[in-house]
C-alpha positions, 0 to 999 in steps of 0.5 A: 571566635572573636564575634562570639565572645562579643557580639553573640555574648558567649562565654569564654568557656562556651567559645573554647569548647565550641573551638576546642582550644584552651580558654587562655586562647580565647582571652588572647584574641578577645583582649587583642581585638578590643587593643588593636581592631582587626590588625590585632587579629593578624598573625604576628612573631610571639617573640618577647619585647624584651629579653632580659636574660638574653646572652650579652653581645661580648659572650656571643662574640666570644662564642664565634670567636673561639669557634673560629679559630679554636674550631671548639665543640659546643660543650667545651667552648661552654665550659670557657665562657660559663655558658649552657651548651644549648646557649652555645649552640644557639648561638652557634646556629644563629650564626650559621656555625652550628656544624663544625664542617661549616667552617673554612677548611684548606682542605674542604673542597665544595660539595657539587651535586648533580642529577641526570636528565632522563631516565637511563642515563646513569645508573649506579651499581654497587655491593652492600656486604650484610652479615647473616642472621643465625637461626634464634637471633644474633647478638642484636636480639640477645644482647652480645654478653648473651649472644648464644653464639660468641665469636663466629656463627657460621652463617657467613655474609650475604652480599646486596648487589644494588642498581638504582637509576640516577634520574628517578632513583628506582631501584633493583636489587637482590641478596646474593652469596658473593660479589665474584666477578660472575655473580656481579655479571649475572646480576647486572644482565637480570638488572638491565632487563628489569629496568628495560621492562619499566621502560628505561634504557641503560646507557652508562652504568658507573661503579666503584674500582671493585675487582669484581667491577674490573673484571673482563666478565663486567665489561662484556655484561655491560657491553651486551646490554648497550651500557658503556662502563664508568667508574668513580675516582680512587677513594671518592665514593660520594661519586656513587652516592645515589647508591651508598644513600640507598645502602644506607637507607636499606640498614636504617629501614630495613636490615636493623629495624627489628631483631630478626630471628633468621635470614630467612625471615630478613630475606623474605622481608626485603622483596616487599621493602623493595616494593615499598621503596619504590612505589611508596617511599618519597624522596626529597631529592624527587619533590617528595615524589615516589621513584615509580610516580617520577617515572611516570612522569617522564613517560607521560610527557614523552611524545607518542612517536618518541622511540 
């Protein structure tokens, strides 16, 4: 662009179009080569010299101080200090306070985070519980003063039985009635057989200390499939949170994404969100890879032999 402007004496406005920017930009890099030579062509912090509204030293610390022991939100420290709250909370992330649960806390205990080795090796099985869509829409498409059907429509809840594998996060699930006992039983036997035609073989299954995942039924399920039972510690669902994360995702991307107008066509949608999440969705926690391609992945570098 540079050589252009000066060696091929193109004007300005010609060198813009010719590299769809703004003039103004054309300008900068002219001015900046004729200042410095090439250095001035490296790229470099656009961060001004000097800032001469920038917050005083005494306000930022007293920003952090009432943070720390005060354990204020943005909002009121800014009403204390005569400060913007997005000055605050500038100030708070600069200093890695931003999130009130960065603090030191008596109670918090550290977040550890884990991932299995192989394929198979864990598998979490949970019960996500949906309310069910009346013919027409519910209150999420009519508003609930509108809602043609105030308190109960009838249509009762479905219940969305979930196994994802630790390791790839593939997962199966289906929309069943009820979480008894029986259905949770049946479940897991269609769960285990599905994962076994992808290749991967259920050797623990961990679960939360629902009745139906108490239940006789449950253990002889898992017993018949090869899979030993693990359960997670009392009120520790962060134990089984592969799965709480993939409920989670299931209500931001596919149960409260649109207003559906029936279950049926909710329950139709859900097959092809499964596909979806599957074989097209990254993750972060897999690199930005899908849970099919991590899978793949394994079984490209097991050994021939390998049984």
């Amino acid at each position: 662009m540079v050589k252009l402007v000066i060696d091929e004496h193109w004007s300005i406005e010609a060198t813009a179009d010719r590299f769809q920017v703004d003039a103004k930009t054309v300008r900068k890099w002219r001015d900046r080569f004729l200042a410095e030579g090439e250095p001035g062509l490296q790229d470099r912090s656009s961060r001004p010299h000097r800032s001469p509204n920038k917050t005083i030293a005494r306000k930022c610390k007293q920003v952090l101080e009432l943070r720390r022991k005060r354990r204020w939100g943005a909002d009121r420290i800014a009403h204390k200090t005569r400060l913007a709250p997005s000055t605050v909370q500038g100030i708070l992330n600069a200093a890695g306070v931003g999130r009130l649960d960065s603090g030191d806390r008596a109670t918090r205990e550290p977040i550890v985070r884990y991932q299995r080795d192989r394929p198979g090796e864990l598998i979490h099985v949970d019960v996500k519980k949906l309310a069910g869509i009346p013919d027409g829409g519910g209150w999420r498409m009519h508003g609930r003063s509108n809602d043609p059907f105030k308190g109960h429509s009838g249509v009762g809840y479905r219940f969305i039985h979930t196994a994802i594998d630790d390791r790839t996060r593939l997962a199966y699930s289906e929309i069943l009635p009820d979480e008894q006992a029986v259905t949770a039983s049946e479940f897991w036997a269609r769960a285990a057989a599905w994962f076994e035609s992808q290749g991967i073989t259920c050797e623990r299954v961990i679960t939360d200390n629902g009745s139906c995942y108490r239940s006789m039924l449950w253990i002889k399920a898992c017993t018949a499939t090869g899979t030993t039972v693990k359960k997670t510690r009392p009120r520790r669902p962060q134990t089984n949170g592969k799965v709480e994360r993939f409920h989670r995702i299931l209500l931001e991307e596919w149960a409260y994404i649109r207003p559906w107008t029936s279950d049926k066509q909710r329950t139709k949608a859900y097959t092809g969100f499964i596909h979806f999440y599957n074989q097209h969705r990254t993750h972060g926690a897999l690199g930005w890879s899908t849970p099919a391609a991590c899978l793949n992945t394994f079984k490209d570098n097991v050994p021939g032999e390998h049984s």
